[in-house]
One Martini backbone bead per residue (centre of mass of N, CA, C, O) as a GRO file, in nm:
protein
  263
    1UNK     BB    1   2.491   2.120  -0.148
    2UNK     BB    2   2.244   1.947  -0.315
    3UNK     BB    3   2.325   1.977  -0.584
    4UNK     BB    4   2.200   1.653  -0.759
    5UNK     BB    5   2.285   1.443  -0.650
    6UNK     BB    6   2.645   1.394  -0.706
    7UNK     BB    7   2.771   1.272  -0.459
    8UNK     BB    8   2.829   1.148  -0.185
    9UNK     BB    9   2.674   0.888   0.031
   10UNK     BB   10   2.651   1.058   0.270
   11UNK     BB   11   2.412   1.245   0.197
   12UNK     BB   12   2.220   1.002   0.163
   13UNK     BB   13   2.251   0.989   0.481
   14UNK     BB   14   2.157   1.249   0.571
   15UNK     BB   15   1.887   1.269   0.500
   16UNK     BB   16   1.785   0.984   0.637
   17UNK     BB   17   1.875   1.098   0.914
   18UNK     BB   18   1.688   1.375   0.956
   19UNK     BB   19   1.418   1.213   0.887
   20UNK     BB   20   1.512   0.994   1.153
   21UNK     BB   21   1.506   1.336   1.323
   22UNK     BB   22   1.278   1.519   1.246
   23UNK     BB   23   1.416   1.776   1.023
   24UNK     BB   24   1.274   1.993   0.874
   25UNK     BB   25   1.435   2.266   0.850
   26UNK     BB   26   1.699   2.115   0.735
   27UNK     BB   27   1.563   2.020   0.454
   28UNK     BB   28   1.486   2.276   0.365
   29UNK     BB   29   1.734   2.438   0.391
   30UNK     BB   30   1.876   2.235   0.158
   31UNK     BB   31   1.656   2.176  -0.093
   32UNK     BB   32   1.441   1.889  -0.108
   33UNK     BB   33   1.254   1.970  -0.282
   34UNK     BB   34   1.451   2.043  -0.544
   35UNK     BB   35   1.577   1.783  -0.599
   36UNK     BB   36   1.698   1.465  -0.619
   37UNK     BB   37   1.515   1.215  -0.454
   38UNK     BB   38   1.597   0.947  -0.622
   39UNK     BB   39   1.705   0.680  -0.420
   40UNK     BB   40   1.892   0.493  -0.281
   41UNK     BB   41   1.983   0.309   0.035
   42UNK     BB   42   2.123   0.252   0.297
   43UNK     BB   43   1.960   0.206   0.652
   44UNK     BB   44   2.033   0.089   0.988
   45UNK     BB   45   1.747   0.250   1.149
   46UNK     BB   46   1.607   0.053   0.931
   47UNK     BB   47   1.364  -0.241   0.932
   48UNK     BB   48   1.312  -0.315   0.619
   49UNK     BB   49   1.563  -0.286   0.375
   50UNK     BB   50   1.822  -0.268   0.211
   51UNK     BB   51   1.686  -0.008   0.005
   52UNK     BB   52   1.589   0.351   0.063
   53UNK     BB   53   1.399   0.589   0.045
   54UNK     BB   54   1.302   0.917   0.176
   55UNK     BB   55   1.019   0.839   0.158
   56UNK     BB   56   1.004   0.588   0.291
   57UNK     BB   57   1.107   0.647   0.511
   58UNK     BB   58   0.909   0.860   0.627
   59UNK     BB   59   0.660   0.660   0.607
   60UNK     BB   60   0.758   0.465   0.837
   61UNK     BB   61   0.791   0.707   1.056
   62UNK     BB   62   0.558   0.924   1.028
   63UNK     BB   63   0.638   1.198   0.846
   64UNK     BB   64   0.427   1.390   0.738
   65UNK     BB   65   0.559   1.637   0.683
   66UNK     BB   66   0.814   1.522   0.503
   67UNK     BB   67   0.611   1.439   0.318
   68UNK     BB   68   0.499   1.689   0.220
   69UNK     BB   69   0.781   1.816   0.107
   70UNK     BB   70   0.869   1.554  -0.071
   71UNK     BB   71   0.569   1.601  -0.251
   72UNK     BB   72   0.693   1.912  -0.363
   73UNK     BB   73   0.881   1.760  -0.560
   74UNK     BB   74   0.843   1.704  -0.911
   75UNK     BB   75   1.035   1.454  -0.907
   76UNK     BB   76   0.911   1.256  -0.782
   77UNK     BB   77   0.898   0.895  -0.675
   78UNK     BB   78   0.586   0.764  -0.570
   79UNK     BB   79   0.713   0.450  -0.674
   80UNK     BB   80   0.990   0.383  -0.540
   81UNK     BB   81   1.149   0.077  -0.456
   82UNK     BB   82   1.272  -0.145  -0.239
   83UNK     BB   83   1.526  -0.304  -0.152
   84UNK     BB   84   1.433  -0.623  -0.228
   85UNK     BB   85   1.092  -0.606  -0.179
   86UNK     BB   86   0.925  -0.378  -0.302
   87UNK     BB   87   0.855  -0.138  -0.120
   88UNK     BB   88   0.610   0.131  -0.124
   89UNK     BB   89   0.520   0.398   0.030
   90UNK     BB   90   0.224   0.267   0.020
   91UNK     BB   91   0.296   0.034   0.151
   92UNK     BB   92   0.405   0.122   0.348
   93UNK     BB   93   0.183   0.285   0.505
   94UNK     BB   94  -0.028   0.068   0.524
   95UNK     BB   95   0.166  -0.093   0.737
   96UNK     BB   96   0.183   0.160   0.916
   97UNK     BB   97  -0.121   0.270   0.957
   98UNK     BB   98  -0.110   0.566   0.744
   99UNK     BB   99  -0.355   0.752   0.654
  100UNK     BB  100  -0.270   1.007   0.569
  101UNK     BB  101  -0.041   0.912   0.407
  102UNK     BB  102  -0.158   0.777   0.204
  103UNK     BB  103  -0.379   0.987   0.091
  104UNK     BB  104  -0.104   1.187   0.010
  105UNK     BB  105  -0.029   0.933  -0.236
  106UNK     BB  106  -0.281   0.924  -0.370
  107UNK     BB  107  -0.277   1.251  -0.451
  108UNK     BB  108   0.004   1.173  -0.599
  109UNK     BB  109  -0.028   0.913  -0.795
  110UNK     BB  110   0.008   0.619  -0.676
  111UNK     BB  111   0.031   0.313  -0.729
  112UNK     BB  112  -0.239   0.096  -0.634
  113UNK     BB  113  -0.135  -0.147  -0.804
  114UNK     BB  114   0.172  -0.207  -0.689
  115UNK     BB  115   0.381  -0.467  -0.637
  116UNK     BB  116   0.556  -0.634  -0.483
  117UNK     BB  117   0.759  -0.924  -0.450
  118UNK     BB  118   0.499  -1.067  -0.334
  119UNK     BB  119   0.258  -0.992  -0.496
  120UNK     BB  120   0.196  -0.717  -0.278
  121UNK     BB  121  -0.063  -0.512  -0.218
  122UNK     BB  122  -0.155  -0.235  -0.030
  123UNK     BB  123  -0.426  -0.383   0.039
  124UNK     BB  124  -0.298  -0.646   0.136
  125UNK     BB  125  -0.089  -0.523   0.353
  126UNK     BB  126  -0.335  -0.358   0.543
  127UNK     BB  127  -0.387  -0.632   0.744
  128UNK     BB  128  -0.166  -0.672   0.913
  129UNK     BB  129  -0.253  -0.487   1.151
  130UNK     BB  130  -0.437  -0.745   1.290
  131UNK     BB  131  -0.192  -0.890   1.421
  132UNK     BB  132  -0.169  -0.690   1.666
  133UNK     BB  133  -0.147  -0.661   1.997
  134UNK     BB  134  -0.225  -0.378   1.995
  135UNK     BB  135  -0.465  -0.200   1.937
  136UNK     BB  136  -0.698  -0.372   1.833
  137UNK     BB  137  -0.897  -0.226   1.763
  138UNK     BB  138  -0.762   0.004   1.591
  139UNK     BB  139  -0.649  -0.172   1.397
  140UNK     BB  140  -0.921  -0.247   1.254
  141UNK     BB  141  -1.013   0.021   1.187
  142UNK     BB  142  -0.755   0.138   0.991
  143UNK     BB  143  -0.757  -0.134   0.803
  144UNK     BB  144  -1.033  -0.046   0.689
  145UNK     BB  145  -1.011   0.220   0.610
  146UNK     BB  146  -0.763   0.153   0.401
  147UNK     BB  147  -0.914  -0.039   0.256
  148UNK     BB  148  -1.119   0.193   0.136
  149UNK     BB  149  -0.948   0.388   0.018
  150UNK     BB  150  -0.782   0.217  -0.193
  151UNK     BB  151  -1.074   0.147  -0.374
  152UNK     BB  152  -1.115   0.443  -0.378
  153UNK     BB  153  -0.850   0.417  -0.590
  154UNK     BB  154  -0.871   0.146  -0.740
  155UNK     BB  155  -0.809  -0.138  -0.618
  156UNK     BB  156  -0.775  -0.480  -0.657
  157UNK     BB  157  -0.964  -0.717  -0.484
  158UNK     BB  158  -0.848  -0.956  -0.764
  159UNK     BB  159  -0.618  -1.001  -0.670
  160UNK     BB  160  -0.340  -1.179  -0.762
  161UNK     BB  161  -0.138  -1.343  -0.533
  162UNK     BB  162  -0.129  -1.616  -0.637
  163UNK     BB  163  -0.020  -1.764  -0.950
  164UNK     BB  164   0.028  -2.072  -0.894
  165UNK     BB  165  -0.298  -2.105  -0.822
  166UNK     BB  166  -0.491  -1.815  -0.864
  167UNK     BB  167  -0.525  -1.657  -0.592
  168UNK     BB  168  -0.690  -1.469  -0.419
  169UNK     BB  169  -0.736  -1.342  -0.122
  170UNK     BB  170  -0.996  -1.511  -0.039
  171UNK     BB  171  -0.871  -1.793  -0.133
  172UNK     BB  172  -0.619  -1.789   0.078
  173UNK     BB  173  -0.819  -1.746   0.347
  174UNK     BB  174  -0.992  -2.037   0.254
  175UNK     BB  175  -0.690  -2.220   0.263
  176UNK     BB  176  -0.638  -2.247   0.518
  177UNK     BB  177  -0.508  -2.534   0.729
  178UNK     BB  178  -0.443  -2.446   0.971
  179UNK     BB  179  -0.461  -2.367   1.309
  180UNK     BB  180  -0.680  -2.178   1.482
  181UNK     BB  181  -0.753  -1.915   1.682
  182UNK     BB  182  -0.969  -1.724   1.857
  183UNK     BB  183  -0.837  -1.455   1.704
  184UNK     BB  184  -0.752  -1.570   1.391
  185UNK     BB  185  -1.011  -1.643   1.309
  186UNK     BB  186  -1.185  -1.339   1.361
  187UNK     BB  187  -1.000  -1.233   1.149
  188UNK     BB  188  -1.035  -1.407   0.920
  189UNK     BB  189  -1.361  -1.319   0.900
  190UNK     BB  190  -1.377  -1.063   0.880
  191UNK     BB  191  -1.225  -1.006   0.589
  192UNK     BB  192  -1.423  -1.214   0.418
  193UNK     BB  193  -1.637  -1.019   0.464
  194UNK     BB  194  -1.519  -0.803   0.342
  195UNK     BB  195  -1.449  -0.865   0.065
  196UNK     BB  196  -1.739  -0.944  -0.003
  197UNK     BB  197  -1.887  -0.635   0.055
  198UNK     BB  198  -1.649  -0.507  -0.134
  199UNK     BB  199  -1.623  -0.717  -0.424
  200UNK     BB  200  -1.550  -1.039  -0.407
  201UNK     BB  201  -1.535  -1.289  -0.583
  202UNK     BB  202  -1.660  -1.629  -0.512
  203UNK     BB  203  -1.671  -1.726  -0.877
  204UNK     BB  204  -1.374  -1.738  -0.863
  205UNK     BB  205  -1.121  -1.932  -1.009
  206UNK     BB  206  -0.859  -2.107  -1.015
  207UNK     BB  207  -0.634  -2.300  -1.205
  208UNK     BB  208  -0.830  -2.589  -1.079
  209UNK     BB  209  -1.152  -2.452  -1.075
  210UNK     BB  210  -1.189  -2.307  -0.769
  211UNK     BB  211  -1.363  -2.216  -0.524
  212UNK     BB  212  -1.355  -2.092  -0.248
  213UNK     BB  213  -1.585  -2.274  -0.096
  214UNK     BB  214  -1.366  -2.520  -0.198
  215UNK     BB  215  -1.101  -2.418   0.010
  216UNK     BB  216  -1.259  -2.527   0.322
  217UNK     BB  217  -1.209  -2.816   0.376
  218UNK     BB  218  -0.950  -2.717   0.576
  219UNK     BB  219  -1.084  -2.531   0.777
  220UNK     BB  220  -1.173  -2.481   1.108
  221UNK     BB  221  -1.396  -2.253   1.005
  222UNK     BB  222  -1.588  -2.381   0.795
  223UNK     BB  223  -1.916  -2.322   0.864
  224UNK     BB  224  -1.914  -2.022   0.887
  225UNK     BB  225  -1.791  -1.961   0.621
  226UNK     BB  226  -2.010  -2.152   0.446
  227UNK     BB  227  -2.185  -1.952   0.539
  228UNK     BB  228  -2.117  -1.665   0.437
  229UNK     BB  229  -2.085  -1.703   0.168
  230UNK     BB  230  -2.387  -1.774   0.096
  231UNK     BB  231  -2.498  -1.484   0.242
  232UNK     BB  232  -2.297  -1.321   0.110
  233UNK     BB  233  -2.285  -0.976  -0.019
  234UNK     BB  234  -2.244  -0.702  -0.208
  235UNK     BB  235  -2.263  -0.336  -0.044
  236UNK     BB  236  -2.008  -0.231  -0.176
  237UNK     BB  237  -1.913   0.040  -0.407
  238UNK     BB  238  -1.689   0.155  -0.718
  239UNK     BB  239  -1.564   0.335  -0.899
  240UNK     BB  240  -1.340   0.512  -1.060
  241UNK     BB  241  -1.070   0.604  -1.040
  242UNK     BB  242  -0.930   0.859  -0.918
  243UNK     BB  243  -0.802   1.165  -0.903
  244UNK     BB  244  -0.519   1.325  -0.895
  245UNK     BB  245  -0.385   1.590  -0.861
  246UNK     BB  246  -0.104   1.521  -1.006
  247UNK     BB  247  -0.219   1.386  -1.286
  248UNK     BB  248  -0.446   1.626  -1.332
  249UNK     BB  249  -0.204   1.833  -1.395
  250UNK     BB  250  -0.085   1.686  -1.612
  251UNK     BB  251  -0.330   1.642  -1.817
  252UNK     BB  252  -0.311   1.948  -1.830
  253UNK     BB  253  -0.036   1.976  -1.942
  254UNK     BB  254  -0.089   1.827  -2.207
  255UNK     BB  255  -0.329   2.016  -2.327
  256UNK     BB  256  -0.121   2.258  -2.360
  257UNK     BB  257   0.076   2.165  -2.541
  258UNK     BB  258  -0.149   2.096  -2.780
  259UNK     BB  259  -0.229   2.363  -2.832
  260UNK     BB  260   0.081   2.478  -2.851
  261UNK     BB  261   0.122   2.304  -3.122
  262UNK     BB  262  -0.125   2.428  -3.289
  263UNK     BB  263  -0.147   2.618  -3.592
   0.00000   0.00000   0.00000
């Protein structure tokens, strides 16, 4: 029913409806892991953007079996971006808080610092989980969980972020002007604490010379920052970035092609 998927735009409707029913069976009876699943579509029962491929609603109503059926299917891309925003399968996971799926993203070969459309990757991304008012303490915890798993696959924690400014996320953080309240503020100093700790450079500089703790100089919470930058160091070390299973597997397909090609 679904060979080629070069049907009408029904069937890839009918796709992300049954993600979006959690219809495992139905799906898989369908040849879903078998077909070219790479396509963007409008899907009005999710607002996250203009069009998202398959794997992106999964990733975002957290349908874990769903994510591992399609990225059990060979030809599947990754890392296939929605309009307009260009959120990312992984950037998506982040976002939603899905440790597993994301997990399940990086060790299928995922670019762990693909950034979106506002030049921000899925370790920037993870940290909105902060901002919810419900299950505050979880969410505190699951977002620096998914900070340090991305690290641990090579994220750059000194990505520009602004680069109108030259600003990494550190110095962003550091630059906020306006009146933050003590749940913002408390929020703002974990962050800047993690990432001083697990590797954010303190003396890189901005497009103006600027570093993090010149960029203070209007934050609300300016002398407690002053105290942290001056006192934090590194204490979280990372090597290179890991092999997922999947690039892995390429890898080692490219080495037997190359056997078989030598006389």
């Amino acid at each position: 029913m679904l060979q080629g998927l070069e049907k009408p735009l029904s069937e890839y409707q009918l796709i992300l409806h049954l993600i979006h029913q959690n219809d495992y069976d139905t799906l898989k009876e369908l040849g879903i892991n078998k077909v070219n699943i790479n396509f963007l579509e409008q899907f009005n029962e999710i607002e996250l953007d203009q069009k998202i491929s398959p794997l992106i609603c999964a990733c975002y109503l957290g349908r874990l079996e769903i994510v591992k059926l399609l990225l059990s299917n060979c030809q599947v891309d990754v890392d296939l971006a929605s309009v307009d925003s260009g959120q990312t399968p992984l950037s998506v996971a982040a976002m939603t808080g899905n440790y597993e799926i994301l997990k399940l993203l990086l060790d299928a070969g995922a670019e762990v610092n693909k950034p979106n459309t506002f030049n921000q990757t899925a370790f920037v991304t993870c940290f909105a989980r902060l901002e919810e008012e419900k299950n505050v303490f979880e969410n505190r915890k699951i977002c620096f969980k998914m900070a340090e798993l991305l690290l641990h696959y090579g994220a750059d924690i000194n990505w520009i972020i602004d680069k109108t400014h030259g600003f990494h996320l550190l110095m962003q953080l550091c630059s906020i002007k306006m009146e933050l309240n003590s749940k913002e503020a408390e929020i703002n100093y974990q962050i800047i604490k993690f990432l001083i700790e697990h590797g954010a450079q303190k003396d890189l500089q901005s497009l103006k010379g600027k570093k993090a703790i010149d960029l203070l100089n209007k934050h609300s919470n300016k002398e407690k920052l002053i105290e942290l930058l001056k006192n934090s160091t590194q204490i979280y070390f990372y090597g290179r970035q890991k092999n997922s299973s999947r690039s892995l597997q390429q890898q080692q397909n490219q080495l037997k092609n190359r056997s078989i090609q030598k006389p």
